[in-house]
PASEBA-1860 file (N, C-alpha, C; in nm, 3 decimals):
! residues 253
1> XXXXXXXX> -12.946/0.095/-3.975/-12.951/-0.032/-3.902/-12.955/-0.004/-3.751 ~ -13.031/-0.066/-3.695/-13.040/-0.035/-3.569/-12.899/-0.058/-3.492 ~ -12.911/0.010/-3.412/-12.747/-0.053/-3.277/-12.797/-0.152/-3.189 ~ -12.744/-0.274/-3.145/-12.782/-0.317/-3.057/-12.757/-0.239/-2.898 ~ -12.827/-0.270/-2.781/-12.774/-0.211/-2.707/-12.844/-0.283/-2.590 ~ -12.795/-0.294/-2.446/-12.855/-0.328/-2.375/-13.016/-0.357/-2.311 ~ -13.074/-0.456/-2.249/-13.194/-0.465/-2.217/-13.225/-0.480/-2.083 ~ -13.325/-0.324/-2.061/-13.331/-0.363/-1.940/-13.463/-0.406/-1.879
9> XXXXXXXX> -13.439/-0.486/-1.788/-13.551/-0.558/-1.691/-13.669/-0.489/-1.653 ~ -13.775/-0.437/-1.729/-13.913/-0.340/-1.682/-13.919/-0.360/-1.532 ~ -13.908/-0.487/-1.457/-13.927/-0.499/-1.303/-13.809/-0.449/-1.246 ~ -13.696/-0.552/-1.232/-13.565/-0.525/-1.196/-13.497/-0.397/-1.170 ~ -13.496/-0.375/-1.344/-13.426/-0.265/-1.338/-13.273/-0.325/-1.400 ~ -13.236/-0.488/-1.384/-13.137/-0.513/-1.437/-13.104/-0.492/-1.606 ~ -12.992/-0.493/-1.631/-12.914/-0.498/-1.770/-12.942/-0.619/-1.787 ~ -12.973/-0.657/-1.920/-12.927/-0.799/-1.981/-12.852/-0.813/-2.118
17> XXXXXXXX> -12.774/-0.875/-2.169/-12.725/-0.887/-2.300/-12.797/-0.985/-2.361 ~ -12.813/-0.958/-2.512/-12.927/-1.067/-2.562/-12.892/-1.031/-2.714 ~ -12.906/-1.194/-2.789/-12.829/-1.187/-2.915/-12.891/-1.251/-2.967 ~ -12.969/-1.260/-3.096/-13.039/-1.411/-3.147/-12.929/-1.510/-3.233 ~ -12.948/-1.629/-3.189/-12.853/-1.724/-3.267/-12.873/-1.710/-3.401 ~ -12.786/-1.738/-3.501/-12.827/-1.723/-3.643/-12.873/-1.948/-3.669 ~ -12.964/-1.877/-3.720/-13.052/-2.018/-3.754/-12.985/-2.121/-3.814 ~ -12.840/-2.147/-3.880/-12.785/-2.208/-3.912/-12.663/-2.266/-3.786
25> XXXXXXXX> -12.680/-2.197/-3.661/-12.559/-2.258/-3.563/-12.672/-2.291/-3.455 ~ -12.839/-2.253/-3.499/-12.882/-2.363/-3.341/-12.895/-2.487/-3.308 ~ -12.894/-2.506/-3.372/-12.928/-2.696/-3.341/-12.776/-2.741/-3.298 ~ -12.681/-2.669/-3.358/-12.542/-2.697/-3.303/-12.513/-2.590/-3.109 ~ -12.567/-2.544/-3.134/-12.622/-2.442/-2.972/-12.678/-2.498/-2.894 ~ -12.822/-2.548/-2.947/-12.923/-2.579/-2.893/-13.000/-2.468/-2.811 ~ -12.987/-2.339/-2.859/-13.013/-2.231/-2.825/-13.106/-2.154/-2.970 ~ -13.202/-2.038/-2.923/-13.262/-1.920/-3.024/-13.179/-1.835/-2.954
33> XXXXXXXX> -13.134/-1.790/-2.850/-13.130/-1.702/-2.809/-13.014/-1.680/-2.680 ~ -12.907/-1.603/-2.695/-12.844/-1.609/-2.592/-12.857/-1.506/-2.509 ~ -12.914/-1.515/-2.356/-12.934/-1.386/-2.278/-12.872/-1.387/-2.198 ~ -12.807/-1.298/-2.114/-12.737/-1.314/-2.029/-12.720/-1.188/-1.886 ~ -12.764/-1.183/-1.813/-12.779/-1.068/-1.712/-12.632/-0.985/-1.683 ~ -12.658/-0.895/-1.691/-12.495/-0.823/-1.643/-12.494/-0.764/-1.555 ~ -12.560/-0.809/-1.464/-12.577/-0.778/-1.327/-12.564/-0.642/-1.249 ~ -12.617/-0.568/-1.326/-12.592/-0.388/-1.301/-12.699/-0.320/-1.367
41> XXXXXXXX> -12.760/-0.225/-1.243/-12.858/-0.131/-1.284/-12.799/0.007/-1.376 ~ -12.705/0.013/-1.366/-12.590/0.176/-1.420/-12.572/0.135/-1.561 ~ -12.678/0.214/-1.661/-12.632/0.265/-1.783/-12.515/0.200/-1.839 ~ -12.432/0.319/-1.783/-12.274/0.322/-1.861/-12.170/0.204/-1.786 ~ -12.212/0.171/-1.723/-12.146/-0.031/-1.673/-12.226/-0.119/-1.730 ~ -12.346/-0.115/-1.780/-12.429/-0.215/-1.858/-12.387/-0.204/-2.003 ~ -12.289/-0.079/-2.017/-12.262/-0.044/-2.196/-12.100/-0.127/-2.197 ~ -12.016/-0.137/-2.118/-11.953/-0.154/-2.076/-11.943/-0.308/-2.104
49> XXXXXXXX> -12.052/-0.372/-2.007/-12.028/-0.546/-2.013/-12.087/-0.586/-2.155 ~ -12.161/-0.460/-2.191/-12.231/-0.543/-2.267/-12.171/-0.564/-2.425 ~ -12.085/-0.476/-2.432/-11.943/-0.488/-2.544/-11.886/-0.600/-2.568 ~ -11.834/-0.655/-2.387/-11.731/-0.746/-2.351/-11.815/-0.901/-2.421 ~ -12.005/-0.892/-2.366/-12.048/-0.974/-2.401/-12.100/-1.026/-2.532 ~ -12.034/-0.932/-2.617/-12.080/-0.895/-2.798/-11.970/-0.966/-2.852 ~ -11.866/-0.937/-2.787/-11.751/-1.020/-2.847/-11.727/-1.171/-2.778 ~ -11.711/-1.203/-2.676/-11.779/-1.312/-2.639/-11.869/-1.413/-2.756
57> XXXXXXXX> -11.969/-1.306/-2.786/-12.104/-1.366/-2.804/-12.061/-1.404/-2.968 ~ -11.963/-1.329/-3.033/-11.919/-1.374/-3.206/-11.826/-1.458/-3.203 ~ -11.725/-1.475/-3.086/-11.665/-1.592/-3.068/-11.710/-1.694/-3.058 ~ -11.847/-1.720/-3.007/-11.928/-1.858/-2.992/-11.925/-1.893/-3.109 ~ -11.993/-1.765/-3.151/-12.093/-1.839/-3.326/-11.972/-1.877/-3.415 ~ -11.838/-1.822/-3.410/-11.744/-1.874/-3.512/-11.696/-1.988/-3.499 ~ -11.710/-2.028/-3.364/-11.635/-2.152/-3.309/-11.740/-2.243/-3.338 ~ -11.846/-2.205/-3.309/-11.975/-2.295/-3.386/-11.980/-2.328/-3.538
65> XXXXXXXX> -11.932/-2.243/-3.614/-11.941/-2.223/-3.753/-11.803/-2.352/-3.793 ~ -11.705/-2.317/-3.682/-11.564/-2.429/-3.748/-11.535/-2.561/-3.646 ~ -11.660/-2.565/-3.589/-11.711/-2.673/-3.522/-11.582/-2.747/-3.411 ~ -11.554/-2.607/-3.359/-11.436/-2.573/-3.242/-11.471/-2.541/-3.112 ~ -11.580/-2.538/-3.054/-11.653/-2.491/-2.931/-11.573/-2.558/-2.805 ~ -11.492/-2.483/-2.734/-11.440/-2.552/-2.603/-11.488/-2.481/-2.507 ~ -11.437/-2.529/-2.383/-11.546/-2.502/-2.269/-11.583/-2.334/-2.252 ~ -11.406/-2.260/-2.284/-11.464/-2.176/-2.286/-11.591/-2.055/-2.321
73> XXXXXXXX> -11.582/-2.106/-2.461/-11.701/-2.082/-2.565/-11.794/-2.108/-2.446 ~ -11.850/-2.193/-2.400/-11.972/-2.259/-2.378/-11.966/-2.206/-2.238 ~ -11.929/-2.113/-2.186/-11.915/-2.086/-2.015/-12.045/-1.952/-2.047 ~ -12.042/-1.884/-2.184/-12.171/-1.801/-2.220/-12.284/-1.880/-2.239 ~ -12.328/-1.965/-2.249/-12.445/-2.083/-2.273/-12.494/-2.152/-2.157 ~ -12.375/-2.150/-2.017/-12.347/-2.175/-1.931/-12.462/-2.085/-1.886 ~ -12.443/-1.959/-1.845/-12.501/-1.816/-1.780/-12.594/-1.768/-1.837 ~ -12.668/-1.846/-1.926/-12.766/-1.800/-2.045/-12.900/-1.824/-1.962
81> XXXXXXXX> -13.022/-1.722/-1.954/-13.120/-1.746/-1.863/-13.221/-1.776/-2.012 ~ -13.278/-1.877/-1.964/-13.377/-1.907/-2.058/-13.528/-1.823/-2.011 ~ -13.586/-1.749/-1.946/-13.690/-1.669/-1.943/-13.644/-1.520/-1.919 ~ -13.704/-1.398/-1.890/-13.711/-1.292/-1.913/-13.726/-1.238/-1.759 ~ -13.750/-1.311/-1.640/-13.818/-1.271/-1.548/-13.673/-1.276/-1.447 ~ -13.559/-1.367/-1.456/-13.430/-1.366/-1.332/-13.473/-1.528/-1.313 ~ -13.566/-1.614/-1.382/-13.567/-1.762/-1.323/-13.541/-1.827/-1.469 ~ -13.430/-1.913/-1.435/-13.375/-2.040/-1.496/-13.469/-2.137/-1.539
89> XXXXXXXX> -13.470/-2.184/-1.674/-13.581/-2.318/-1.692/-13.539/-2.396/-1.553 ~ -13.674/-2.432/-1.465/-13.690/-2.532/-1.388/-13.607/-2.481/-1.235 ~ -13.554/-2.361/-1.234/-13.527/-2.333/-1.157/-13.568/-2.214/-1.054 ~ -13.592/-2.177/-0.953/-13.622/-2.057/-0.876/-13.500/-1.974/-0.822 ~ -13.477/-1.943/-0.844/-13.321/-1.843/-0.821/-13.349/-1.741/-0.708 ~ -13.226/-1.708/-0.690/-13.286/-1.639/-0.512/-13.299/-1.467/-0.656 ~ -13.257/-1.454/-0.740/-13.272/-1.329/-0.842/-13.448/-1.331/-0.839 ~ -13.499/-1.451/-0.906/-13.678/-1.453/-0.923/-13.739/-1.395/-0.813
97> XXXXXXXX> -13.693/-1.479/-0.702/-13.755/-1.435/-0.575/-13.710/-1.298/-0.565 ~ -13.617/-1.281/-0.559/-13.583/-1.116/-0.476/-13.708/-0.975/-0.625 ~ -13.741/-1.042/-0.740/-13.835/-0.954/-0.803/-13.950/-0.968/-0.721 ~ -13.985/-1.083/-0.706/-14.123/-1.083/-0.697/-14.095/-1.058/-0.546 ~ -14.055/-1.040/-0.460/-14.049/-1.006/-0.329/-14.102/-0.842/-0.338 ~ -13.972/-0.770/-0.377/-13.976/-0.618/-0.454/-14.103/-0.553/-0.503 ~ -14.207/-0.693/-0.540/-14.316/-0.635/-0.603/-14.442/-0.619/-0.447 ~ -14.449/-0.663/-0.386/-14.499/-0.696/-0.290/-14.477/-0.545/-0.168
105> XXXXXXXX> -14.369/-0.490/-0.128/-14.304/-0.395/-0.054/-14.249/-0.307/-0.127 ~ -14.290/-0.182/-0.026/-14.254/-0.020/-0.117/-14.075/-0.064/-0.021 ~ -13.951/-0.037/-0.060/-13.896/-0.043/-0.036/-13.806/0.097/-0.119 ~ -13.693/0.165/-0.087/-13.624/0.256/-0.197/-13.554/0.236/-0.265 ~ -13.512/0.292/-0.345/-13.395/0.226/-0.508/-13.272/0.184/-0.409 ~ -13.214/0.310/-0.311/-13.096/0.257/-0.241/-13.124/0.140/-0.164 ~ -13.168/0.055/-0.105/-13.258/-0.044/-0.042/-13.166/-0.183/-0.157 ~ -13.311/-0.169/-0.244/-13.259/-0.272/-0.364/-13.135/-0.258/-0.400
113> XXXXXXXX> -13.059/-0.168/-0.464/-12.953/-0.145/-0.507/-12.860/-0.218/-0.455 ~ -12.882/-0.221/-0.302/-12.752/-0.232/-0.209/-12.829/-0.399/-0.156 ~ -12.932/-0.472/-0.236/-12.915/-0.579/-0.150/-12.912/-0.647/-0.290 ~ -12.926/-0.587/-0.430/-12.859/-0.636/-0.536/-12.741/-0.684/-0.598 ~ -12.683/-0.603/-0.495/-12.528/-0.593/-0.498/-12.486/-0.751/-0.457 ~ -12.537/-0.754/-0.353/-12.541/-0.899/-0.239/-12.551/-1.000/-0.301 ~ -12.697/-0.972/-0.372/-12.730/-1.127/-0.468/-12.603/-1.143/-0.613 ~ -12.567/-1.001/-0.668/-12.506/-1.055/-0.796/-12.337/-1.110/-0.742
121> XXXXXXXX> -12.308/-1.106/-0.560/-12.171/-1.162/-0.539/-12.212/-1.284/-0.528 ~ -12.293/-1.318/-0.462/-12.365/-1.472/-0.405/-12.383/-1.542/-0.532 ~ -12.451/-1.461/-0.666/-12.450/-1.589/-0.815/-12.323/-1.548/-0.859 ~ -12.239/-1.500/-0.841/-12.092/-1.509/-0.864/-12.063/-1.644/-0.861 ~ -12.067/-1.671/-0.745/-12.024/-1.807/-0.682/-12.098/-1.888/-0.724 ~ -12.245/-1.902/-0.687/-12.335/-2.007/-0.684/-12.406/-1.960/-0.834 ~ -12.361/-1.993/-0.935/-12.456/-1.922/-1.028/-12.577/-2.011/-1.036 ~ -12.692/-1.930/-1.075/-12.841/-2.007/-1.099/-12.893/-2.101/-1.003
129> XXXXXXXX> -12.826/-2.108/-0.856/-12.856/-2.223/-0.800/-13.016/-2.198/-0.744 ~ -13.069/-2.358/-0.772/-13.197/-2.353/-0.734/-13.155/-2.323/-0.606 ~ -13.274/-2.196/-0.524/-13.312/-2.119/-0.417/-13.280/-2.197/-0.280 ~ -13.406/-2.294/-0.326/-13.449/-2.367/-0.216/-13.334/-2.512/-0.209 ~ -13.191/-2.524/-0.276/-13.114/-2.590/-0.299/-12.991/-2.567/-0.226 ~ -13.028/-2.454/-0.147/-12.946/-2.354/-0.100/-12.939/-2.416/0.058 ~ -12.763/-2.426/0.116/-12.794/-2.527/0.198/-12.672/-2.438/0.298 ~ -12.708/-2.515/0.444/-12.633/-2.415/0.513/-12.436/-2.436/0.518
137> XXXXXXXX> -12.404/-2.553/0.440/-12.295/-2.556/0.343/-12.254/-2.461/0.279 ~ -12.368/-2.413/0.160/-12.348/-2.338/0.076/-12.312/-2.159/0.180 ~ -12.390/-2.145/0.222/-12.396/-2.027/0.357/-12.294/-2.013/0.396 ~ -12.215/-2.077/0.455/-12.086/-2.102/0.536/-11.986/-2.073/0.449 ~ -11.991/-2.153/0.327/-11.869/-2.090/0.204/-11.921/-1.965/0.204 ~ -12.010/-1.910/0.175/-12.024/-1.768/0.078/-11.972/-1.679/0.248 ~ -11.988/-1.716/0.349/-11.955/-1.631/0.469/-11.800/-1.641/0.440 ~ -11.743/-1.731/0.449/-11.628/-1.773/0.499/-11.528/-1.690/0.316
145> XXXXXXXX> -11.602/-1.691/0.240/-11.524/-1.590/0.127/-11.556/-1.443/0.164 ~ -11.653/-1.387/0.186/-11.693/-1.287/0.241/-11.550/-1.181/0.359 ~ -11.527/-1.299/0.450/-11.418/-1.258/0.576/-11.316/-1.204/0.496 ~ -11.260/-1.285/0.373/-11.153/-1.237/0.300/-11.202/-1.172/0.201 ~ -11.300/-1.068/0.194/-11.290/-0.968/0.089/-11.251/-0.831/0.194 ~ -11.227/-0.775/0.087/-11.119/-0.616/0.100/-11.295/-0.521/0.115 ~ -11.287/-0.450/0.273/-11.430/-0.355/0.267/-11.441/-0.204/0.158 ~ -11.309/-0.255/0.120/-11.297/-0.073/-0.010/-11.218/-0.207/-0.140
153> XXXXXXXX> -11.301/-0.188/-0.281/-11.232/-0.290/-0.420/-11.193/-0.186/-0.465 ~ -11.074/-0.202/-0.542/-11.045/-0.108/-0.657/-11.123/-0.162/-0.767 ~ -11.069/-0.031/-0.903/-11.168/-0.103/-0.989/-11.153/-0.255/-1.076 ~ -11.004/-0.320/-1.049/-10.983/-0.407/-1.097/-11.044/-0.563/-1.021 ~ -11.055/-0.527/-0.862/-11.101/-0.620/-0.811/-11.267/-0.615/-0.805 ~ -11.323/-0.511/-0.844/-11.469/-0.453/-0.813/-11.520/-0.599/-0.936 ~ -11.479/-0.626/-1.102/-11.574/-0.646/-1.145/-11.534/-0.831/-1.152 ~ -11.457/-0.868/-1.054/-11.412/-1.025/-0.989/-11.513/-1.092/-0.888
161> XXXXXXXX> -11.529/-1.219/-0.914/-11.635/-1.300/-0.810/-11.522/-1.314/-0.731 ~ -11.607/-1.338/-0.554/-11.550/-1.348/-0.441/-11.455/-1.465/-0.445 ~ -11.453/-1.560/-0.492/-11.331/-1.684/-0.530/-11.210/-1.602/-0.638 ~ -11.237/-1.547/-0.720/-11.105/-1.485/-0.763/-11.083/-1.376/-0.699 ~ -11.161/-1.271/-0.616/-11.080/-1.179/-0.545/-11.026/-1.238/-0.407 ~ -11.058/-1.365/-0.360/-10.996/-1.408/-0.235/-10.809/-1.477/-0.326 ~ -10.832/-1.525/-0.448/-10.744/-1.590/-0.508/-10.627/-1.441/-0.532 ~ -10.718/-1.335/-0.589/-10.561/-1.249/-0.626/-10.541/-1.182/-0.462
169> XXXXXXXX> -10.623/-1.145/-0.330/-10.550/-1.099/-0.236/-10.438/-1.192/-0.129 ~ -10.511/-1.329/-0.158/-10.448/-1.438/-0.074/-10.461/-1.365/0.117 ~ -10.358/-1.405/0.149/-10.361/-1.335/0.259/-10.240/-1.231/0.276 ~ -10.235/-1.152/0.172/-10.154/-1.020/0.168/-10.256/-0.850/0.182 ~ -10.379/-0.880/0.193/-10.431/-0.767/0.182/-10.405/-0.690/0.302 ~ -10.323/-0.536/0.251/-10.310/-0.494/0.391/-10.402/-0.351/0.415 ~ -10.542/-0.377/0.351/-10.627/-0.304/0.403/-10.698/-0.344/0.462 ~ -10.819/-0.287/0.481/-10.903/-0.379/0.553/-11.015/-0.480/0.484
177> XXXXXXXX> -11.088/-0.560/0.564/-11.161/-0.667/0.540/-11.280/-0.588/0.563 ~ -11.375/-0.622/0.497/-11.555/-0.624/0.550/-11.579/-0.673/0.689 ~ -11.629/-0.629/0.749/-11.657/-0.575/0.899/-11.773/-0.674/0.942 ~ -11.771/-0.746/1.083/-11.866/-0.827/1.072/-12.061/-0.761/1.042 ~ -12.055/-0.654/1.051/-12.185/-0.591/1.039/-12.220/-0.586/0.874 ~ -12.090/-0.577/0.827/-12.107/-0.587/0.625/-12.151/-0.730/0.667 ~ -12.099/-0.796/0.654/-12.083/-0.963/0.647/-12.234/-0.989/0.696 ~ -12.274/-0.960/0.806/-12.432/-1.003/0.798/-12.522/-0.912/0.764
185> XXXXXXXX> -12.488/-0.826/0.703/-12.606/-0.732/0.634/-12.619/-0.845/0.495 ~ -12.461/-0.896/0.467/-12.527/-0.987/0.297/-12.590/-1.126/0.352 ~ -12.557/-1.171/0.452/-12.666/-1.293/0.498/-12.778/-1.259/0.541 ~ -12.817/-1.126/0.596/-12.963/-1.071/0.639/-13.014/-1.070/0.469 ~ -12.965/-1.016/0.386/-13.050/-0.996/0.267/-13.109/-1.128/0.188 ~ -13.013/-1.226/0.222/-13.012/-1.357/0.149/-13.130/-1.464/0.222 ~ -13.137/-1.424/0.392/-13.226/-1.495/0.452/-13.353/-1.432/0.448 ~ -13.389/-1.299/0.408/-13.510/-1.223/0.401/-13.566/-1.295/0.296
193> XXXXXXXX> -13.490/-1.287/0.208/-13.551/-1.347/0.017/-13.587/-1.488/0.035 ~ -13.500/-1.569/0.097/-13.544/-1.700/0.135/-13.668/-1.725/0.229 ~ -13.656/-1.651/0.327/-13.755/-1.677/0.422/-13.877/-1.621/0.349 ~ -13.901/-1.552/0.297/-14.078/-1.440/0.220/-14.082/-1.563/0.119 ~ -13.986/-1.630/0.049/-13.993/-1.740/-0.029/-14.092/-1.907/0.043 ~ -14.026/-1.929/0.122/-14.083/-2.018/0.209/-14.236/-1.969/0.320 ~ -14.257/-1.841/0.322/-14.373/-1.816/0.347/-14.459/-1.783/0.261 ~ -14.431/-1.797/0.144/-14.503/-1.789/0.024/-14.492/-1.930/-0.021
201> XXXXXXXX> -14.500/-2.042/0.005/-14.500/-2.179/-0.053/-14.406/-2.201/-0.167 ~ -14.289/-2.131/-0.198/-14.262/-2.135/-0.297/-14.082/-2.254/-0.267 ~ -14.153/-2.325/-0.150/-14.059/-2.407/-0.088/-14.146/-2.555/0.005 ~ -14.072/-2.687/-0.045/-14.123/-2.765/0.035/-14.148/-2.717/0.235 ~ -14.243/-2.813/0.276/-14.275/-2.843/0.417/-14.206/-2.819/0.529 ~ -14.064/-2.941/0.468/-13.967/-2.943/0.567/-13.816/-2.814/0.536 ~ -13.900/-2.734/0.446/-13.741/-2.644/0.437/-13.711/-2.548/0.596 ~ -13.601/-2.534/0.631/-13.572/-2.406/0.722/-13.415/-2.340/0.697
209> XXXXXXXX> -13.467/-2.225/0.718/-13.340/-2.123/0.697/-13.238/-2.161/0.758 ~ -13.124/-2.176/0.585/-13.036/-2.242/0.660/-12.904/-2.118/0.674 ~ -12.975/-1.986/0.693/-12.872/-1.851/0.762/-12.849/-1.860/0.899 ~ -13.014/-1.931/0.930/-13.024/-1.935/1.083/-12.889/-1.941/1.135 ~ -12.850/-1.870/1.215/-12.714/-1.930/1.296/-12.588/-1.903/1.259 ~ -12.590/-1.844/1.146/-12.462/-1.808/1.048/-12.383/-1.665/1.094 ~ -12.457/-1.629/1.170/-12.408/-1.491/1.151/-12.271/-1.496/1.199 ~ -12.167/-1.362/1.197/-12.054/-1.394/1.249/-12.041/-1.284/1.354
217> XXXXXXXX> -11.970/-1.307/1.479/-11.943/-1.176/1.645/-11.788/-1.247/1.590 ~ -11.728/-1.204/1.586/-11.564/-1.198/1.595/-11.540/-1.107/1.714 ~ -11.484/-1.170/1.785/-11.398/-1.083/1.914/-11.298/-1.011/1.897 ~ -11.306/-0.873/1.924/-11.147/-0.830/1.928/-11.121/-0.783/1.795 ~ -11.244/-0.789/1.684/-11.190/-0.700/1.587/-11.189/-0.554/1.566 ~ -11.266/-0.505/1.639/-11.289/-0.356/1.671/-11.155/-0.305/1.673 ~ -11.077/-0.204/1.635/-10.921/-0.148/1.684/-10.995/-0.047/1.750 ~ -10.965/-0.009/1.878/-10.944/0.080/1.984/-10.848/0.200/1.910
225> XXXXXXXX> -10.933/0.302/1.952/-10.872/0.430/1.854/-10.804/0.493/2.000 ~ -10.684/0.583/1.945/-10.586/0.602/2.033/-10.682/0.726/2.092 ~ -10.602/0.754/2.242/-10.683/0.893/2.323/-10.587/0.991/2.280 ~ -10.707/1.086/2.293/-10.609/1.229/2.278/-10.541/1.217/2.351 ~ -10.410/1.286/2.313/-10.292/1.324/2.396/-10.337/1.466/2.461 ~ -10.260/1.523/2.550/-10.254/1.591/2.659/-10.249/1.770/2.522 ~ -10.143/1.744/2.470/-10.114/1.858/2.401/-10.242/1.850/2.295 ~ -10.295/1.720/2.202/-10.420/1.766/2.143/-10.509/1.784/2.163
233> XXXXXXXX> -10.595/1.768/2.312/-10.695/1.851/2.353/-10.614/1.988/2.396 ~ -10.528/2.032/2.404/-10.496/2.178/2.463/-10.518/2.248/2.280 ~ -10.472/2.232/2.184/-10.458/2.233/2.028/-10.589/2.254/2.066 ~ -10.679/2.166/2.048/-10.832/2.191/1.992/-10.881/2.295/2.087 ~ -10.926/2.297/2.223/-10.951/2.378/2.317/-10.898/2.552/2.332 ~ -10.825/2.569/2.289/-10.735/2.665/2.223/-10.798/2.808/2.122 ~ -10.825/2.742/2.054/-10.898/2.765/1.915/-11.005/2.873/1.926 ~ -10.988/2.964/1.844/-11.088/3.069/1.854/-11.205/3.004/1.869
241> XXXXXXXX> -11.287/2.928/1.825/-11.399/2.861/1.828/-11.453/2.880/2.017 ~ -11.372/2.792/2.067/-11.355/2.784/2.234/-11.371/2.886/2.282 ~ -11.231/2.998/2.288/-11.191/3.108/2.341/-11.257/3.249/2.286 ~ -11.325/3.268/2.208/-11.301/3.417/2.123/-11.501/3.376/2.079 ~ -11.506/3.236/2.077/-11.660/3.139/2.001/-11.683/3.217/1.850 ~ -11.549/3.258/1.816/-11.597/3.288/1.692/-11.567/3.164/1.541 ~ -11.645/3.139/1.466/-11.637/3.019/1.424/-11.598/3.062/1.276 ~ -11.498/2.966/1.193/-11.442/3.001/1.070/-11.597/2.967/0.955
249> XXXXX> -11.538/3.082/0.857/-11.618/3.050/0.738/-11.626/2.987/0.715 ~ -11.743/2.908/0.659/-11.830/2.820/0.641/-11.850/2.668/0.693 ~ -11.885/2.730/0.826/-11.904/2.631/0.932/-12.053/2.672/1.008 ~ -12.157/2.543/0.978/-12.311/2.592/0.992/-12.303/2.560/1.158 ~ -12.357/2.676/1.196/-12.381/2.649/1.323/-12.497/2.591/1.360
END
């Protein structure tokens, strides 16, 4: 018997989980097919969700079977993409766009990777939202959760949307925050996809970028790193390196 196992996106490159309904619980579904993106290019994290989403996915059908379906059940039906491509029936997702953008520009895997990252925190929040629905409201929240994320996650906060990792740090995190240069590298990625979107017609007349203006300069967050003291430039200066210029093993000159 075959194993099921993850599917990945020929364009993308994304994971998806995908299950066929058994023909006796669709019309109670209203589904053939439940798919669901797991938002990760990595193998062994796509094997990972895609377990979590197997069991998930037999909890539906039983709760379907004893005609028990509560919201939770239905939060997988919720996230269910009805085409193959990253676009929602009837919808354009900033995911669609950012493929077909990708197809257009030689760009590198680290490139995508790291502005993939961006889009799967942003449908954290906003899941499936039509693109061009995208308002400078919406911008301002996803910035303003952004300020309160931690710039290093452990792995427990790594696989949390930005509303539950602002919910478990509150304002106790005593590391650091994402830096205003993180913070608009994920609104630079979000206004690129939008904007190649709207110069491609794939947006009414009157749309305009509503990043425009978003970005964040915080004053005064920089910490000023302390000066050498008197005795640690004498320490470094000291040093055979300086005095003798002979330099320790394996140090490329």
């Amino acid at each position: 018997m075959r194993i099921a196992t993850p599917y990945k996106h020929p364009i993308s490159g994304i994971y998806y989980f995908r299950r066929a309904v058994p023909e006796a619980l669709r019309s109670r579904l209203n589904k053939a097919i439940v798919k669901v993106s797991l938002g990760t290019r990595k193998p062994n994290e796509a094997l990972q969700l895609f377990a979590i989403r197997q069991v998930e996915c037999e909890e539906l059908f039983n709760a379907a079977r004893n005609g028990c379906i509560t919201s939770h059940h239905m939060t997988l039906l919720k996230t269910t993409c009805s085409s193959g491509n990253g676009q929602s029936a009837g919808r354009v997702t900033l995911q669609y766009l950012f493929e077909r953008l990708n197809k257009e520009r030689e760009v590198s895997k680290k490139t995508i990777d790291e502005s993939q990252k961006v889009l799967t925190r942003f449908d954290g929040v906003y899941k499936d939202i039509d693109a061009e629905h995208i308002n400078g409201t919406t911008i301002r929240e996803f910035k303003e959760l952004l300020v309160k994320t931690p710039s290093i996650l452990s792995n427990e906060l790594r696989v949390l949307t930005l509303v539950q990792i602002a919910k478990v740090i509150k304002t106790s995190h005593p590391g650091r925050l994402l830096s205003d240069s993180a913070i608009n590298k994920h609104l630079s990625v979000i206004s690129s996809i939008l904007q190649w979107a709207s110069n491609n017609s794939y947006f009414g007349d009157n749309w305009h970028n509503p990043v425009r203006g978003k970005t964040i300069h915080r004053k005064g967050l920089k910490q000023d790193r302390m000066p050498f003291t008197e005795s640690d430039l004498s320490r470094m200066f000291s040093s055979d390196i300086y005095i003798k210029q002979v330099r320790p093993k394996g140090v490329v000159v």
